[in-house]
C-alpha positions as CSV (number, residue, x, y, z in Angstrom):
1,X,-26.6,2.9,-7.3
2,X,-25.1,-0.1,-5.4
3,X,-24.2,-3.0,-8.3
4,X,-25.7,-6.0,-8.2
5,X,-24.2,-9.3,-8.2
6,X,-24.4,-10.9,-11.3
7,X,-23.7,-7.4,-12.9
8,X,-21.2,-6.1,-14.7
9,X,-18.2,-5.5,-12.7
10,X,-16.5,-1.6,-12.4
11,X,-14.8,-1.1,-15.8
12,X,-13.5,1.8,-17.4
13,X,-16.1,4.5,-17.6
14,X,-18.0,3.5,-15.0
15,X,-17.5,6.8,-13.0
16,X,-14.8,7.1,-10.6
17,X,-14.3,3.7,-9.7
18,X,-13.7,2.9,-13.6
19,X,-10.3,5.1,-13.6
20,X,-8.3,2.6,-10.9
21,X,-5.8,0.4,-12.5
22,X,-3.8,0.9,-15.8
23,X,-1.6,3.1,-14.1
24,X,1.7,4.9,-15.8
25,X,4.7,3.3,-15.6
26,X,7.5,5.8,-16.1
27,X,11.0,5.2,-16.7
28,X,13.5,7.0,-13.9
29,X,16.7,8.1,-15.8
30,X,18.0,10.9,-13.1
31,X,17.3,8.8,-10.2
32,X,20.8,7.1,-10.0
33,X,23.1,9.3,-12.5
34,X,25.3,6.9,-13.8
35,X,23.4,3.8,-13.8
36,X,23.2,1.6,-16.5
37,X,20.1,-0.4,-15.3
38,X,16.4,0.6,-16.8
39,X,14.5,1.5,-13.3
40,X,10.8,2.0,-13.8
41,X,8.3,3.3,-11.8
42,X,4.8,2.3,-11.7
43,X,3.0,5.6,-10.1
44,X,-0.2,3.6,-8.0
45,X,-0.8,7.1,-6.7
46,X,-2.7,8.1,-10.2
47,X,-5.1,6.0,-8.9
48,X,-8.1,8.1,-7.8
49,X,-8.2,8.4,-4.3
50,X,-4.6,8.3,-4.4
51,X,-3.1,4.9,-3.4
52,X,-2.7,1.5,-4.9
53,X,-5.4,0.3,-2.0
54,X,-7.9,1.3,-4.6
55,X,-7.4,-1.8,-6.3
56,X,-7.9,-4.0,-3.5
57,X,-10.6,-1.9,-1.9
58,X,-13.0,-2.1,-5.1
59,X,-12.2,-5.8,-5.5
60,X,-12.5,-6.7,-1.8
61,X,-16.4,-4.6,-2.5
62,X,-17.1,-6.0,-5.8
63,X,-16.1,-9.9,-4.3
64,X,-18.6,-9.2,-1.7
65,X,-21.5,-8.0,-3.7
66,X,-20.9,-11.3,-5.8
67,X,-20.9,-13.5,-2.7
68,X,-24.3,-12.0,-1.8
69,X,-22.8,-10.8,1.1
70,X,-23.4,-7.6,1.4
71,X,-26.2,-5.0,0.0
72,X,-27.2,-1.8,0.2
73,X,-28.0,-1.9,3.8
74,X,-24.8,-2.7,5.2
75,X,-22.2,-1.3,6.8
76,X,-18.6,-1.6,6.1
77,X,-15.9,-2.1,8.9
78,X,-11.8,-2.0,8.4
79,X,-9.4,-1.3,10.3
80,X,-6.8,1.2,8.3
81,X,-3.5,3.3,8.8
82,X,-4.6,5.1,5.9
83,X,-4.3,4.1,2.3
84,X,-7.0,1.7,2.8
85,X,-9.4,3.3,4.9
86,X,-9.5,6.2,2.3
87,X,-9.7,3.9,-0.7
88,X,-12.9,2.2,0.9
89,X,-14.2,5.6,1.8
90,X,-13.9,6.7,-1.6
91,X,-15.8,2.9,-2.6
92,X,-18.3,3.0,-0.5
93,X,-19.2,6.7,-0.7
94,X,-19.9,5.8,-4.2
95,X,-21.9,2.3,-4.1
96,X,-24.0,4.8,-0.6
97,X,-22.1,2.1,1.5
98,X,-22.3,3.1,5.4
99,X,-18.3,2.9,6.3
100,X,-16.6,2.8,9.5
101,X,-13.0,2.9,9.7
102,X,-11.1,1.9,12.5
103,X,-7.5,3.5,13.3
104,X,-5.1,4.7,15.9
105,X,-3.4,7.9,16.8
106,X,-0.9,7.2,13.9
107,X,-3.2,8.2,11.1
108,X,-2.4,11.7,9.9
109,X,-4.6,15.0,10.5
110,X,-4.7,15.1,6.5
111,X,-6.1,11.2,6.1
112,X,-8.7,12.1,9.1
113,X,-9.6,15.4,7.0
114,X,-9.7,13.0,3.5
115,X,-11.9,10.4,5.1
116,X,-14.5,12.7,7.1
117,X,-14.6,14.4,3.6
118,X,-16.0,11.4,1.7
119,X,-18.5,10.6,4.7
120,X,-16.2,7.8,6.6
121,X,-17.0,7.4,10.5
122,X,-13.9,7.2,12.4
123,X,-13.7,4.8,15.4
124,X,-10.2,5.7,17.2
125,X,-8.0,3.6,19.4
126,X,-6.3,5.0,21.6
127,X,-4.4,2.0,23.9
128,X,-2.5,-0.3,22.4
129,X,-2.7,-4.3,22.8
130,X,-1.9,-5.1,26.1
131,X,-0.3,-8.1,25.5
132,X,1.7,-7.2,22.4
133,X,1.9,-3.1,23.1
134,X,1.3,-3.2,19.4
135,X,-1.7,-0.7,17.9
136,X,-2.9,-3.1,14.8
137,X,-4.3,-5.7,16.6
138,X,-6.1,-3.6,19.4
139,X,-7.3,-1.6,16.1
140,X,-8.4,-5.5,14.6
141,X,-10.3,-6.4,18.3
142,X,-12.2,-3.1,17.7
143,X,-13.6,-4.2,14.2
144,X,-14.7,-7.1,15.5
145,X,-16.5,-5.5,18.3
146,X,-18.0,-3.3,15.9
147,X,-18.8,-6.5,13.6
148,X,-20.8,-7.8,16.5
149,X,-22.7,-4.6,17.6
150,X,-23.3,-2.6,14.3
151,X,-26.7,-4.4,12.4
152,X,-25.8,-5.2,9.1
153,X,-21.5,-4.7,9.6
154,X,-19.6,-6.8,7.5
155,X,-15.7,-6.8,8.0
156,X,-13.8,-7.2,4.4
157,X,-10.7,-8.1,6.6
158,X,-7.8,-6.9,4.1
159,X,-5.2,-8.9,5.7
160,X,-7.1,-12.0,4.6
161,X,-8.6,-11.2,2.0
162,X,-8.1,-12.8,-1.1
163,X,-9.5,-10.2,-3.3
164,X,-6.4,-8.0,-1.8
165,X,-4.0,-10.6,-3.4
166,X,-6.2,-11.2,-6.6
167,X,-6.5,-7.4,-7.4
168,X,-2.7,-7.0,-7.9
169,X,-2.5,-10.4,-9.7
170,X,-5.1,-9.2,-12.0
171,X,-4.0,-5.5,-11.9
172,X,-0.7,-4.6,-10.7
173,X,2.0,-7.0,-11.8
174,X,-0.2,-7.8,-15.0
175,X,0.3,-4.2,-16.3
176,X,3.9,-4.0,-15.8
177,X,4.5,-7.3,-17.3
178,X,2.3,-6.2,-20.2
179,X,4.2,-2.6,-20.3
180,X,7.5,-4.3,-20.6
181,X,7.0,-7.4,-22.8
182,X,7.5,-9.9,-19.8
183,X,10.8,-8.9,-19.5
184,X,11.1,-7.7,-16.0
185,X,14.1,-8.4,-13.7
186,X,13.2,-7.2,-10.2
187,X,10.1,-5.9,-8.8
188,X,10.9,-3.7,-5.7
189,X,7.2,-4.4,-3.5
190,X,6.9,-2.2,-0.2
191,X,4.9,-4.8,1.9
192,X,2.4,-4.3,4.8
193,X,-0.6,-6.5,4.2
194,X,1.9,-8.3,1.5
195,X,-1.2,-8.7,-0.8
196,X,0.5,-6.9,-3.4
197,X,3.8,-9.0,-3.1
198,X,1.3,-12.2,-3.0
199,X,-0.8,-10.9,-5.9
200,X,2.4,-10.5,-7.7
201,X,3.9,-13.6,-7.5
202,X,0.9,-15.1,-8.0
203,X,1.1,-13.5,-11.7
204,X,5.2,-14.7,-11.7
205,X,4.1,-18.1,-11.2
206,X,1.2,-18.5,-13.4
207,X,3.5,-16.8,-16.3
208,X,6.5,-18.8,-16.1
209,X,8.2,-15.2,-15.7
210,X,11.7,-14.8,-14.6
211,X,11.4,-12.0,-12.2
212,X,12.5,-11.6,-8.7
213,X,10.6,-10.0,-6.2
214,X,12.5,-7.9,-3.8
215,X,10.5,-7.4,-0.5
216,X,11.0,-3.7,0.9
217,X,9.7,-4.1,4.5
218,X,10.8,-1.5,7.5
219,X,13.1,-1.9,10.0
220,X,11.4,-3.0,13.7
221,X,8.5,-4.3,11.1
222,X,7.5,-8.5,12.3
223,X,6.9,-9.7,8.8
224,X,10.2,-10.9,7.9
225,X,12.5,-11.5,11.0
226,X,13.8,-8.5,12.0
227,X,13.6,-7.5,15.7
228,X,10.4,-5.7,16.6
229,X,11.0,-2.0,17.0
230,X,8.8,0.8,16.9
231,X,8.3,2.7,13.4
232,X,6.8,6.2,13.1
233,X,5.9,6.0,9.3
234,X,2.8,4.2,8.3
235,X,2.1,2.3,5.8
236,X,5.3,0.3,5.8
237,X,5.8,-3.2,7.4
238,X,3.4,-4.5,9.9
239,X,3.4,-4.9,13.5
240,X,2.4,-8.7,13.2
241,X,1.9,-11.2,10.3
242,X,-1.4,-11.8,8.6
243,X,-2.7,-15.0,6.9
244,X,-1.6,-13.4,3.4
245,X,1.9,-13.5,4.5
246,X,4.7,-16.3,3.3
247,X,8.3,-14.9,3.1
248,X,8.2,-17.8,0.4
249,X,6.8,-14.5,-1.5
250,X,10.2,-12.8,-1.7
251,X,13.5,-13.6,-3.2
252,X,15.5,-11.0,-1.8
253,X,14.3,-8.6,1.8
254,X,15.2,-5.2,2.4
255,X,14.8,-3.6,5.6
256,X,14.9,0.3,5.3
257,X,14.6,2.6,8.5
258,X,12.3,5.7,9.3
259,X,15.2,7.8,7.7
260,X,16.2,5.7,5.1
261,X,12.3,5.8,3.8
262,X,12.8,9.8,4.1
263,X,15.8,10.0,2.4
264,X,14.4,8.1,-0.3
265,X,11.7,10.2,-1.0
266,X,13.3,13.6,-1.1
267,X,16.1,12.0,-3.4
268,X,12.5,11.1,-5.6
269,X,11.1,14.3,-5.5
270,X,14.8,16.4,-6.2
271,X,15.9,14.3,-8.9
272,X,12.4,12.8,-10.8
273,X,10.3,15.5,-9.4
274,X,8.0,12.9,-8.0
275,X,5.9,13.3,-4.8
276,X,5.6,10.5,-3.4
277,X,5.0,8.5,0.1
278,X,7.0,6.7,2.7
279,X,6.6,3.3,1.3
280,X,7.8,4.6,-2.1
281,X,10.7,6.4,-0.4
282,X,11.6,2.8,1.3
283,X,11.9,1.7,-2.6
284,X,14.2,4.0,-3.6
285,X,16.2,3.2,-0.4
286,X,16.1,-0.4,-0.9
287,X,17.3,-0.3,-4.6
288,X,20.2,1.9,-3.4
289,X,21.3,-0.6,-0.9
290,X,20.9,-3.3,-3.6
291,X,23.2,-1.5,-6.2
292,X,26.0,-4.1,-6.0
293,X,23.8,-7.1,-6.4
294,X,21.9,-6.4,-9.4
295,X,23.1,-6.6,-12.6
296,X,24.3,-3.3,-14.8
297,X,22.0,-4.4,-17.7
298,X,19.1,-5.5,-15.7
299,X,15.2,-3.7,-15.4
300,X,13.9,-2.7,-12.5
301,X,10.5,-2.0,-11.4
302,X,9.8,0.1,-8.2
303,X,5.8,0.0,-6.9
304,X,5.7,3.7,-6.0
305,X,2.3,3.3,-3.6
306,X,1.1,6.3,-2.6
307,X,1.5,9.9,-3.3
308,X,3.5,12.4,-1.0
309,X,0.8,14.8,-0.5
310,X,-0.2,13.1,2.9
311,X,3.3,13.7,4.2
312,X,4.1,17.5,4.0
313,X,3.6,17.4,7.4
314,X,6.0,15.0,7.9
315,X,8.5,13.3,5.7
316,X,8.8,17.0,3.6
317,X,8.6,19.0,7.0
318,X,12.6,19.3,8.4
319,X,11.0,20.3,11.7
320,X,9.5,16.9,12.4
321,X,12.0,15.2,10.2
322,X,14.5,16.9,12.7
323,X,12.3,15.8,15.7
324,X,11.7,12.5,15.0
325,X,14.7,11.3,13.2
326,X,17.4,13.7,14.2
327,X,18.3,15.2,11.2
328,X,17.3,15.7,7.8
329,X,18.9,13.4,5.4
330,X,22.2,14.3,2.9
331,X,21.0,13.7,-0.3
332,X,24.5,13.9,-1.8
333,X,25.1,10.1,-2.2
């Protein structure tokens, strides 16, 4: 069932894959009472397997089956805190791809559970860098060990791929410019890989838009100059800078902490009813800090990543909240 190059690309219709993209886009009026700005949401976790790396994950495939660089007898090797390991297990489960998935003791007992469940084999790393003390690039040695070893392994490298950037150009910032006439102010992106802030500026660009792009990054995160710290929600900023990143991509940053990102997401789910993740969380915390900057009558898009689902463990538990982070947030403000 694996498609050929030259074929018709995934579309809608064509089974599972054909339901990512042309997600909802819902407008928040409870979120700040008050408020006289239009704040949107664009809900990436209505994509199937549950994240907005679906869009990246299918193109990063379908780029490769075009290239002729892959077929059905090869293996496919990323490295993943999550979102994308799970989008690819989903992917490849469905083209009867072989996928191994590379992570660290960060990933969640659920995302283990999800990605066993669609057939995934999980390579774990335990020890961090030894030069860096960092988790992401021991993870990135490990693919590339596998790359070598494993006949047939081809590594789709999402945080150089171009397909990562092209599927949110294409996708993403496409369908909320389409879904609001081009008339878009800000565009709050949580970043990691930053091909979703890359893909979306791409799209700016190219449209002669007049929307700003406000980078949501996490605090101790190295992508846009703030001091290197460690960070216990994944997902969320990056432990080093891949060749997709250019702070040239943002017009205003935001760095939101661990509890900030929390904080975010319970004032999400009490006030839109909204379950969503820890990057989406670290939305809602950035537009709150950026209140005072923007405009009364301007509209506001937040990228609302991943669903909250994978977090009632954590981010909706006030045991771990409380162990981790101290307390659990006041959602008063």
């Amino acid at each position: 069932m694996l498609t050929r190059p030259g074929s018709q690309r995934v579309a809608s219709g064509d089974g599972i894959l054909g339901a990512i993209g042309n997600t909802p886009l819902v407008q928040l009026k409870r979120l700040f009472p008050g408020a006289s700005r239009e704040i949107f949401a664009k809900l990436e976790y209505v994509n199937p397997s549950g994240s907005m790396k679906d869009r990246s994950a299918l193109r990063m495939l379908q780029d490769a089956l075009d290239a002729r660089l892959i077929d059905e007898h090869s293996v496919i090797v990323e490295s993943s805190s999550g979102n994308m390991g799970i989008a690819l297990a989903q992917a490849c489960a469905y083209f009867g791809l072989r996928f191994i998935c590379v992570v660290d003791p960060k990933v969640t007992r659920h995302n283990l559970a999800i990605l066993r469940a669609y057939g995934a084999e999980v390579e774990m790393v335990e020890e961090p860098d030894p030069e860096t003390g960092e988790l992401l690039p021991a993870r990135k040695r490990r693919v590339a060990e596998l790359s070598r070893r494993v006949p047939g392994a081809h590594w789709l490298n999402q945080y150089a791929n171009p397909g990562n950037v092209m599927s949110h150009c294409d996708g993403t910032m496409r369908e909320i410019a389409e879904a609001l006439g081009g008339e878009v102010d800000f565009v709050l992106c949580p970043t990691s890989t930053c091909g979703t802030i890359a893909g979306c500026r791409r799209y700016i660009v190219e449209h002669e838009l007049k929307t700003r792009l406000v980078a949501v990054d996490a605090v101790g995160s190295a992508l846009f100059g703030a001091r290197r710290a460690p960070r216990r929600l994944p997902g969320l900023g990056s432990s080093e800078r891949g060749s997709l990143f250019d702070p040239a991509w943002a017009d205003v940053v935001v760095h939101v902490s661990d509890a900030e990102c929390v904080a975010g997401c319970r004032r999400l789910l009490a006030r839109e009813a909204i379950l969503a993740g820890g990057s989406s969380g670290g939305g809602v915390a950035a537009l709150a800090k950026l209140r005072e900057r923007i405009p009364p009558e301007a509209r506001c898009v937040l990228i609302l990543p991943d669903r909250g689902d994978r977090y009632l463990d954590t981010i909706y538990a006030d045991d771990w909240v409380r162990r981790e982070l101290g307390s659990v947030p006041d959602l008063a403000s």
